[in-house]
Phi, psi and omega in degrees: 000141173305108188300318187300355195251314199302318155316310220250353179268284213282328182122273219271118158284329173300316167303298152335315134333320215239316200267341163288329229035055175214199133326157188270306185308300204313314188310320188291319174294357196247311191294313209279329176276355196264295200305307206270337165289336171077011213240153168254126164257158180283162190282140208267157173269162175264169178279352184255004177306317208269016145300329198306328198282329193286274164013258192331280219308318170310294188303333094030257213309294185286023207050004176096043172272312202268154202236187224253347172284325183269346220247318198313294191311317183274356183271325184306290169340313180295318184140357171268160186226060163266176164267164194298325175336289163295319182300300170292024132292323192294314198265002161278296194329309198259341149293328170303331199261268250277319165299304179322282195286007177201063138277164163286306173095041185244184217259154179287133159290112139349075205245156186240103204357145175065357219270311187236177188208061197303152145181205204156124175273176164233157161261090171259037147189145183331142193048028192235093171247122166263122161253138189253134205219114192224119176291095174314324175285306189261325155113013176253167213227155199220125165229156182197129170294142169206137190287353137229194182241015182300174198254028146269327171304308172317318170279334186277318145020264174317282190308339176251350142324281219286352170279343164294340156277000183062023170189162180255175193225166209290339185220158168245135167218136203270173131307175172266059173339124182263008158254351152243033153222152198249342166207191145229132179229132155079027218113304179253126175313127195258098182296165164277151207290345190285285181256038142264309205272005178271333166302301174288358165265334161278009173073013170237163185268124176253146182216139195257150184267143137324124208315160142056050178237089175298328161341280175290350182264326193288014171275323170289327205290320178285331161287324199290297177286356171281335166319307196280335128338278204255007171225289156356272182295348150264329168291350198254336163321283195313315151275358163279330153280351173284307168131352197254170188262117185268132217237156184331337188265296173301312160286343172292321202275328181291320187309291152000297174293300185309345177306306206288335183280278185276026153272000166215015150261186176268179206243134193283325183290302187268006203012069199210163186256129184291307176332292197314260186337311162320304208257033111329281204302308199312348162287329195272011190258144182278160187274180205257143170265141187311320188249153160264146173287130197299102197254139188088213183274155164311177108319123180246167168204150201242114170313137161263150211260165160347293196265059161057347174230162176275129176261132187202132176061025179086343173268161178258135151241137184275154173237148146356126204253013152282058138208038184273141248308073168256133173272136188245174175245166192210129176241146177248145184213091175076018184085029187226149166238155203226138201232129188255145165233138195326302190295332187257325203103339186313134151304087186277325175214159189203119171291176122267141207256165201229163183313165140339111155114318176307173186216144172221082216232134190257082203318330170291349174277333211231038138063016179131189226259142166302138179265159195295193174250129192264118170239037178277156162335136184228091183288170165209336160285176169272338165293319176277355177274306178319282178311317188291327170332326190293304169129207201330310172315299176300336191268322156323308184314309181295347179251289144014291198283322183269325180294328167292342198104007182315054217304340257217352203287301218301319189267007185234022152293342186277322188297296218297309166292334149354279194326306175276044182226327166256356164250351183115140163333302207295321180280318159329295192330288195323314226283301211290350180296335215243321181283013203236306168326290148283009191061060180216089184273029211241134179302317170324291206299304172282339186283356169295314144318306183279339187273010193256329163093195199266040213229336199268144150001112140231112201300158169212148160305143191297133165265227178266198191264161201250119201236155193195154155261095200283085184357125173288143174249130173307129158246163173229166159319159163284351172277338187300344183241026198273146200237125195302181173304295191306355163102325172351132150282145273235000000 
C-alpha cells in the first residue's frame, strides 16, 4: 500500500505503519519528504515482490503449514539476497491471504432439549482416564476416572451419566471410539454389537462424529480439556507435593465434587445454571429402565472359606466373618472387588485388587486388629503352676532361662520355691526381677540376689531431669560487706 495514502486514511504514523508494514519513522520520513517536496512519491518496490508468486504457490500447495525457515533455501536457489526478516513478512503476508480465501466458515450449533448427549475420554496421567460427559442443551456435565478405556469401562461410563442425569436423551454421540466401533463403511461408523445392544436397552440412538470434523466434537472437546485443567491437574499437582498417592476412589470422590461445583455456577456460553436447566430438560428426557444392564464378565461366585476370604486371581479378600461358609458374588468395578451377598445385593466388603500371591485383609471384618502372637508358658505340672503364680517375672525368667540354655530349669523350679517359702514371695519376685535383668538364669544366681539383701545397687536408665523446690535463703545487701577505712566491717 501506498504510504502517503495509508496516511492520509488513518492520521498516524504508527497507523500507517502497521498498515505498510514497516516503521513509523520510515512513514515519518516519507510524509516530511512528500510535504516539502510537494509531490506525492511512488512506493518504492520491495526485494521480496517478485518471490511472492513462488511464495503464494508453496504456501497453497501446503495449506498454510509450511514456514518461512523451509521456504528461505529455495527463495536463495531462486535468486533472492534479502534478510530472512523480509522474507517471513512475505510468507505471513501470502499466509494471510491464503487463510482469508480458505476458511471454513462455520456456523454455532444449535442443540435442542433432550436431544443429545456427548461424550469422550481424556489421559489426564499416565494409566489415568477421565471420562467426560456433557448434555448438549443444558450444558451439564459429568467426569468420572478410570484405569482404563475398554468398551465395559465405557458403557458403564455412560450407564452412569445417564443415571445422574435421571434420564435418557434421544442420541449419544461419541468420537470415533475403537471400543465402540466395529467398522466404517463408506464414512459411516459400524457400532459394535455390544453397544447396539446397551442402546437399545436404555432407548438412544448412538451417533458417531465425522473423521477430522471439530464441528460436531467441539462441545466435549471443550469439556475435556477444561476437566483436565480445572480437575485432572490440581489434583494430581496437589498429591505430588504432598507425597501421596491418588487412587481410583480418591479421584472419583474429587471428580463427584468438581461435578457438583460446576454444574451450579452459572455457565458462561448459555448464561445459565446448568443444575437450573437439567431440570427444564429432565421433562423431554426418556425415563431410566427398571433395571440396569449387566455390563462385562458376570458375576461371579465364591465360597467363603475358614479364614473369612475369598480367592479371586490367586489372592485372598477378607469378608465379614458371619458369612464363613456362605457363598458370596464378587464383581470387579474399576479396579476395585467388590463382594455382594446374593440375597440382599449389599456391599458387604470392597477391595482394592492386589497382586497374585497377596492377601488383601480388613481388620473390620475380624472384629479389631490381628492380636500379637502370644508363645508365653503354658504350666502343667503343679511346680510349673506354682511358679508362673508368682506372675510376669517368673514367667520372664522362665522364657529367659529356656532362651539360655538352662538344661537344668525344670529340677531348680523346686530350689526356686524353697527360696521364695524362705525369703518371702515377694522378695523371690524382687530377686527373679533383678536376675532377668541382669541375665543371670541360674537358681545359684537368685540364691545369690536374695543373701545379698536390699543393700545392692539399682542402676536404673537416665530419665528426665529431676526438678525440686528448694527453701528460699535470707538474703542481705551488698552493703551488709562494705569494709570501712579502718578496715572494719560496716
Amino acid at each position: 500500500m501506498d504510504i502517503i495514502s495509508a496516511y492520509r486514511e488513518v492520521g498516524t504514523y504508527r497507523g500507517a505503519a502497521e498498515l505498510c508494514g514497516t516503521t513509523h519513522k520510515t512513514v515519518k520520513r516519507v510524509v516530511e519528504r512528500a510535504a516539502v517536496s510537494g509531490a506525492v512519491l511512488a512506493a518504492r518496490p520491495r526485494n521480496v515482490d517478485q518471490f511472492a508468486e513462488l511464495v503464494g504457490e508453496r504456501v497453497a500447495k501446503s495449506q498454510g503449514r509450511i514456514s518461512a525457515k523451509r521456504l528461505l533455501p529455495i527463495a536463495r536457489a531462486a535468486g533472492y539476497e534479502g534478510s530472512p526478516r523480509n522474507f517471513r513478512r512475505l510468507v505471513a503476508e501470502q499466509k494471510a491471504l491464503w487463510r482469508k480465501d480458505n476458511h471454513r466458515g462455520r456456523r454455532p450449533a444449535v442443540w435442542s432439549p433432550g436431544e443429545y448427549l456427548v461424550i469422550d475420554w481424556a489421559e489426564a496421567a499416565p494409566g489415568l482416564f477421565v471420562f467426560c460427559a456433557v448434555l448438549a442443551f443444558s450444558r451439564w456435565r459429568f467426569a468420572a476416572f478410570a484405569a482404563d478405556q475398554k468398551q465395559s469401562t465405557t458403557l458403564a461410563m455412560i450407564a452412569d451419566a445417564l443415571a445422574a442425569i435421571g434420564g435418557v436423551p434421544a442420541k449419544v454421540l461419541a468420537d470415533r471410539m475403537g471400543c465402540l466401533k466395529a467398522g466404517v463403511v463408506a464414512d459411516v461408523v459400524v457400532p459394535t454389537p455390544q453397544y447396539i445392544r446397551f442402546a437399545t436397552h436404555y432407548g438412544f440412538a448412538p451417533d458417531f462424529c465425522r473423521a477430522a470434523d471439530p464441528q460436531s466434537k467441539g462441545i466435549v472437546e471443550n469439556l475435556c480439556g477444561y476437566a483436565q485443567r480445572d480437575l485432572a491437574i490440581p489434583l494430581l499437582t496437589e498429591a505430588a507435593m504432598t507425597g501421596q498417592q491418588v487412587g481410583l476412589r480418591e479421584a472419583n470422590a474429587a471428580a463427584k465434587t468438581w461435578c457438583a461445583e460446576v454444574n451450579s455456577l452459572m455457565h458462561s456460553e448459555i448464561c445459565a445454571i446448568p443444575d437450573q436447566r437439567l431440570d427444564t430438560e429432565r421433562e423431554l428426557l426418556a425415563s431410566l429402565p427398571s433395571l440396569r444392564m449387566e455390563i462385562g464378565a458376570a458375576a461371579m461366585t465364591r465360597k467363603v472359606d475358614r479364614l473369612s476370604c475369598v480367592r479371586y486371581g490367586s489372592a485372598r479378600y477378607s469378608v465379614p466373618t458371619r458369612l464363613i461358609g456362605e457363598s458370596v458374588q464378587i464383581v470387579i468395578d474399576h479396579g476395585a472387588l467388590l463382594v455382594l451377598e446374593p440375597a440382599t445385593g449389599v456391599i458387604v466388603a470392597e477391595h482394592e485388587l492386589v497382586a497374585p500371591g497377596e492377601a488383601s485383609i480388613l481388620d473390620a471384618h475380624y472384629d479389631g486388629p490381628r492380636p500379637a502372637p502370644n508363645r508365653g508358658p503354658r504350666p502343667k505340672t503343679t511346680v510349673e503352676q506354682q511358679f508362673c503364680a508368682l506372675g510376669a517375672d517368673a514367667e520372664a525368667f522362665l522364657v529367659g532361662a529356656a532362651a539360655h540354655g538352662n538344661s537344668r530349669l525344670a529340677g531348680e523350679l523346686e530350689i526356686l520355691l524353697a527360696l521364695g517359702a524362705a525369703h518371702g514371695n515377694d522378695m523371690l519376685v524382687a530377686a527373679l526381677r533383678r536376675a532377668v535383668a541382669f541375665k543371670r538364669f541360674r537358681a545359684a544366681d537368685v540364691r545369690s540376689i536374695l543373701a545379698a539383701g536390699t543393700g545392692t545397687p539399682q542402676p536404673r536408665p537416665a530419665g528426665d531431669a529431676l526438678v525440686l523446690d528448694l527453701p528460699a535463703a535470707p538474703t542481705r545487701s551488698l552493703d551488709a560487706y562494705k569494709i570501712s577505712r579502718d578496715g572494719s566491717r560496716a
